[in-house]
C-alpha positions in Angstrom: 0.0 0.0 0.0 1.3 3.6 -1.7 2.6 5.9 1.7 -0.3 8.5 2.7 0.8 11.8 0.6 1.4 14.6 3.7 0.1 18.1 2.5 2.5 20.5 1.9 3.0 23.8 -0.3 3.0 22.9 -3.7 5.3 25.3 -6.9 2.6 26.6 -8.7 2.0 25.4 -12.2 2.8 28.2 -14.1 1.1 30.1 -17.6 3.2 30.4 -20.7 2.2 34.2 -21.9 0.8 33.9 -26.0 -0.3 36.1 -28.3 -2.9 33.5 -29.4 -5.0 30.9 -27.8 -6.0 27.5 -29.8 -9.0 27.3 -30.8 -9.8 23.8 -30.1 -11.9 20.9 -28.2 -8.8 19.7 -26.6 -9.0 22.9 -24.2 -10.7 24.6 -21.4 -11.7 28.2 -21.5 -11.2 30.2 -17.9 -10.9 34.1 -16.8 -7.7 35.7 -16.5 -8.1 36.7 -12.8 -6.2 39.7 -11.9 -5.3 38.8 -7.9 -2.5 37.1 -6.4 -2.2 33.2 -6.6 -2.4 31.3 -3.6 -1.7 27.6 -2.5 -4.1 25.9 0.3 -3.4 23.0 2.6 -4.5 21.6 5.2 -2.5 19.0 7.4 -3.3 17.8 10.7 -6.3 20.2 11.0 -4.6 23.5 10.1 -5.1 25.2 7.4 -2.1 26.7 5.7 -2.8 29.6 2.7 0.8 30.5 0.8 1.6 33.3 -2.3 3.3 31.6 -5.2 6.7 32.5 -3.2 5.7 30.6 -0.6 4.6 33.9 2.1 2.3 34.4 4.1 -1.3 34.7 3.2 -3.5 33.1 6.1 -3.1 36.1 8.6 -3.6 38.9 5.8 -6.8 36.9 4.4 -8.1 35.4 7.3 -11.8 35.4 5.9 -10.3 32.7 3.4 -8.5 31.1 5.8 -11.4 30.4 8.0 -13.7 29.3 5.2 -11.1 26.6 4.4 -11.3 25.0 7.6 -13.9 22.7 6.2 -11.4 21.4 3.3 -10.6 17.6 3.4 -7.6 17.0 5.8 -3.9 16.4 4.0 -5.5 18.4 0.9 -3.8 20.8 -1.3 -5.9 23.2 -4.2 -4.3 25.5 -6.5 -6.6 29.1 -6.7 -6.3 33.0 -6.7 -7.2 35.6 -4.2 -9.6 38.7 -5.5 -10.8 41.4 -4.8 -14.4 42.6 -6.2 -15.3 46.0 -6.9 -18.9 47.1 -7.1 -19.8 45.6 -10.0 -18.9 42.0 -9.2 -15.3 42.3 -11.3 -11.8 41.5 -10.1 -10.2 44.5 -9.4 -6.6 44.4 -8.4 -6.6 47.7 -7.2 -8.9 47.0 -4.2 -6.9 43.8 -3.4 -3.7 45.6 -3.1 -5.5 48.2 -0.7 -7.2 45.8 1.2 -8.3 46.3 4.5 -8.6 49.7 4.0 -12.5 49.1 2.4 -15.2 46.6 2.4 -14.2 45.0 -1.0 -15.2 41.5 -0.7 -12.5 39.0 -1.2 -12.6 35.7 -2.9 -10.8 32.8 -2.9 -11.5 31.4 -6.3 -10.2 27.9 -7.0 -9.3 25.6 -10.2 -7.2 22.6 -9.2 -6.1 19.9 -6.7 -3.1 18.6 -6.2 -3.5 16.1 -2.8 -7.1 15.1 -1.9 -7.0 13.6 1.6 -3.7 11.9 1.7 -4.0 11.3 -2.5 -0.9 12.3 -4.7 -3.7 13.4 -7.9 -1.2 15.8 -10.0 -0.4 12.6 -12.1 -4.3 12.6 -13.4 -5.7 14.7 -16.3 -6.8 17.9 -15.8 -10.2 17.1 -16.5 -10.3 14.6 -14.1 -8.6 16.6 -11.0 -11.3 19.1 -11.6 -14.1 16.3 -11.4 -12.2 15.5 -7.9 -13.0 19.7 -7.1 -16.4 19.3 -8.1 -17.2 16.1 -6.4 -15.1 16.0 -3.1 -13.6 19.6 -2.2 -15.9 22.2 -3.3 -19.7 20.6 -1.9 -17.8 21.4 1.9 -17.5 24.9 1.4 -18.8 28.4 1.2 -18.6 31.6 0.9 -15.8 33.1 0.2 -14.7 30.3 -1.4 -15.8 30.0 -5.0 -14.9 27.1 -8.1 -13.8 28.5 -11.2 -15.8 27.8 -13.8 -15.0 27.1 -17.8 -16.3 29.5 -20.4 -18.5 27.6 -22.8 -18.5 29.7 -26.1 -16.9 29.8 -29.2 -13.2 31.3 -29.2 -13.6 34.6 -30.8 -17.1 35.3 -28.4 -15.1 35.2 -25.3 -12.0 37.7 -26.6 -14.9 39.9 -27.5 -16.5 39.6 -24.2 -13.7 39.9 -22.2 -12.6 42.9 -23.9 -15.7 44.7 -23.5 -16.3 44.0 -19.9 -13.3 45.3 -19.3 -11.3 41.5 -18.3 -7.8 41.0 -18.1 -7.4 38.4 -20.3 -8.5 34.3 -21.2 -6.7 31.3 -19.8 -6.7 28.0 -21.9 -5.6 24.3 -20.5 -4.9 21.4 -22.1 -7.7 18.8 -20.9 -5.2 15.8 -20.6 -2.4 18.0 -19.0 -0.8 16.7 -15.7 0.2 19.3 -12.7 3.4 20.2 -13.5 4.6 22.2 -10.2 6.6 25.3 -11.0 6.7 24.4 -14.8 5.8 27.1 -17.9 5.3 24.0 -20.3 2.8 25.4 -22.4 0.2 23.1 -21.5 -1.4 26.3 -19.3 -1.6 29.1 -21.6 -2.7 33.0 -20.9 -3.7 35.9 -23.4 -3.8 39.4 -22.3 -7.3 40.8 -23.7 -6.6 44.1 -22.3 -3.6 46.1 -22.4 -1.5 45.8 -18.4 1.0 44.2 -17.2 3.6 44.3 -14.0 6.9 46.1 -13.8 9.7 47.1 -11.7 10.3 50.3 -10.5 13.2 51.7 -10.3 12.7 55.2 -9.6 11.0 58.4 -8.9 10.8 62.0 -9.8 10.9 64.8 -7.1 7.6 66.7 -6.6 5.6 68.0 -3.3 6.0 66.0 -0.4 6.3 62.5 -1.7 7.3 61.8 -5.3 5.9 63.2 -8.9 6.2 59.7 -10.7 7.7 56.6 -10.4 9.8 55.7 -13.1 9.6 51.6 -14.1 10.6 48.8 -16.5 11.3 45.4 -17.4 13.7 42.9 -17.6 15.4 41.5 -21.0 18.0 39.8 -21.4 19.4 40.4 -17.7 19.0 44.1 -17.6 16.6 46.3 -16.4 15.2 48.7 -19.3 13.3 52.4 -19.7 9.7 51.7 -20.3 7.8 55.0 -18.8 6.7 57.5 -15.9 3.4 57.6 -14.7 1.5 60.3 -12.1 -1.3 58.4 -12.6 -3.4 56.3 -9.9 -2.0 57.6 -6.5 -4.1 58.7 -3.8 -2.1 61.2 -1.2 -2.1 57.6 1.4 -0.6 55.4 -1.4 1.9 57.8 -1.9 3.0 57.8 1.4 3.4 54.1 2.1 4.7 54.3 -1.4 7.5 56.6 0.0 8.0 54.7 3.3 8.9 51.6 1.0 11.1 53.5 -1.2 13.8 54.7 1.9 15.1 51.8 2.1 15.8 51.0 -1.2 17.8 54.3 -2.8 20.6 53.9 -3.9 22.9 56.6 -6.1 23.2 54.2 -9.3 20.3 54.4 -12.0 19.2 50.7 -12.7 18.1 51.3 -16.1 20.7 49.8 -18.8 19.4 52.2 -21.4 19.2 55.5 -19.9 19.7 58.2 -20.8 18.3 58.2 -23.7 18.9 60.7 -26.4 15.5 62.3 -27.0 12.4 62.7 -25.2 10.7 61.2 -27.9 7.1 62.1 -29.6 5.2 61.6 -26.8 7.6 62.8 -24.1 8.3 59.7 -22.9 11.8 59.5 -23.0 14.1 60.3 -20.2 16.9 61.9 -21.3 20.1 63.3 -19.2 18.2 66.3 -18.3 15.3 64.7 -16.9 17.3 62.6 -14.9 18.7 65.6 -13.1 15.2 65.3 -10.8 14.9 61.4 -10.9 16.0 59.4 -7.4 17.4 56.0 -8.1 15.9 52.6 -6.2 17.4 49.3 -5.9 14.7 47.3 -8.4 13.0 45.1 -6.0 9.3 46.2 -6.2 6.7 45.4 -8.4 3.6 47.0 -9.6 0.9 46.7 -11.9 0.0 49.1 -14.4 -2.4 49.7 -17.4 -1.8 51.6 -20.1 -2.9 52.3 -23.4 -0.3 51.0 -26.2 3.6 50.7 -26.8 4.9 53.4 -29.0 7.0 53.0 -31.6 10.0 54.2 -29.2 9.3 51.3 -26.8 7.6 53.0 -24.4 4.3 53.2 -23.0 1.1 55.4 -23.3 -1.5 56.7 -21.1 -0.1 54.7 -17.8 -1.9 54.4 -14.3 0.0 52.8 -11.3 -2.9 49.8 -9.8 -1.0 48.5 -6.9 2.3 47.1 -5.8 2.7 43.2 -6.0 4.2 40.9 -3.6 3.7 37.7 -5.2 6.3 37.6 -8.0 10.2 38.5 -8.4 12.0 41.3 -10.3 13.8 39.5 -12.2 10.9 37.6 -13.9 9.5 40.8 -15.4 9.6 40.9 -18.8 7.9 42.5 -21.6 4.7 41.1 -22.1 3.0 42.3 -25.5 
């Protein structure tokens, strides 16, 4: 008799970015969430709720926590913490400020990767989410919900999503296996709508706090220029914002391709003399952003700042579209 499987945190399977979903029977449709991914378990009673870094989440979303009290024992599902603004959608800007409203928070979850003692990751996707349905999901509640497949053609869903606003569409191979910590293609994501995280590595002077924070990406091992925004900061943000940022300046700009030589059509560049009123931060946080398009100069258009994010690593930002 196969040793009981002990519950533990599990490396998230992970979403190969695509500029293109198949279009096939062989695949499930899902929403593009925009919240932080989380790992449950429980094991001997206790329920254990992780970020995809393996952090803490059970303190800072307690609601959750307690809701998955009622999960099977030695269990571990795969799902994503949200936040829901008034009109039922994910918002990520009301997760990152949680605590601070009355957004409610979801847990919403898709897979299972132990079920009472069970090592399942080697079954097909379609059958661990027949395990969800049938054994995990009927013993809980609110605020725990199941996330469902889109049943429509293809091209209805892009134009859905993209005129509600969505982030983007998630399609899975039915057959696929869990593959912790693995991009193998067999999980794929599309961005609907244009956003995407970045690092920041800097800001510009300007009243009390900061006039914009200055942010990029990674490619090929360097950081890289992609824009300044002024754009989605209340005067609290900026504040804890600027709390954050003192212990990370440094005198070194992190940006391998500043300055750049002109400001550019849109006045995006940052060129020597810009720089003159830009303070320098070791790259370690993360934020989301939306914007509006890349310009032709590899920048971006029309940015607003949405939160900071604690759930990924510098160094695994990269341009995205």
């Amino acid at each position: 008799m196969a040793d009981k499987a002990k519950a533990h945190f599990i490396d998230p399977m992970l979403l190969l970015k695509t500029e293109k979903l198949p279009d096939s029977r062989d695949v499930i449709y899902e929403l593009k969430l925009d919240g932080y991914r989380a790992i449950a378990f429980m094991t001997g009673g206790k329920v254990c709720l992780r970020s995809r870094n393996d952090n803490d989440f059970a303190s800072r979303y307690s609601s959750i926590t307690k809701a998955l009290q009622a999960m099977p024992d030695e269990t571990v599902i795969d799902g994503e913490v949200v936040a829901l603004d008034e009109s039922g959608k994910p918002s990520f800007n009301l997760l990152q400020n949680y605590g601070s409203g009355g957004a409610p928070l979801i847990f919403y979850v898709f897979d299972v990767m132990i079920l009472a003692g069970k090592d399942v990751m080697g079954e097909t996707l379609e059958e661990r989410r027949g395990l969800l349905e049938t054994k995990i999901l009927p013993k809980l509640d609110e605020p725990i919900r199941y996330t469902g497949t889109l049943d429509a053609k293809l091209s209805d869903l892009i134009n859905s999503v993209k005129a509600h606003g969505f982030e983007g569409l998630v399609a899975k191979r039915k057959g696929s296996r869990y593959e912790p910590g693995l991009r193998s293609g067999a999980w794929l994501k599309m961005r609907v709508n244009q956003g995407q995280e970045f690092v920041i590595g800097g800001y510009t002077i300007g009243g009390s706090t900061f006039d914009a924070l200055v942010f990029g990406y990674y490619a090929d091992g360097k950081l890289m220029y992609a824009a300044r925004t002024r754009n989605g900061f209340t005067p609290k943000i900026r504040e804890e914002l600027m709390r954050k940022f003192r212990s990370l300046e440094t005198e070194v700009c992190p940006f391998a391709n500043l300055p750049e030589k002109k400001a550019g059509r849109w006045g995006a560049g940052l060129t020597a003399a810009k720089m003159v009123d830009c303070r320098w931060l070791r790259p370690l946080l993360i934020g989301q952003f939306e914007f509006l398009e890349w310009t032709g100069e590899n920048h971006l258009r029309h940015t607003r700042f949405m939160g900071l994010r604690e759930d990924k690593k510098a160094r695994d930002v990269v341009k995205e579209s």
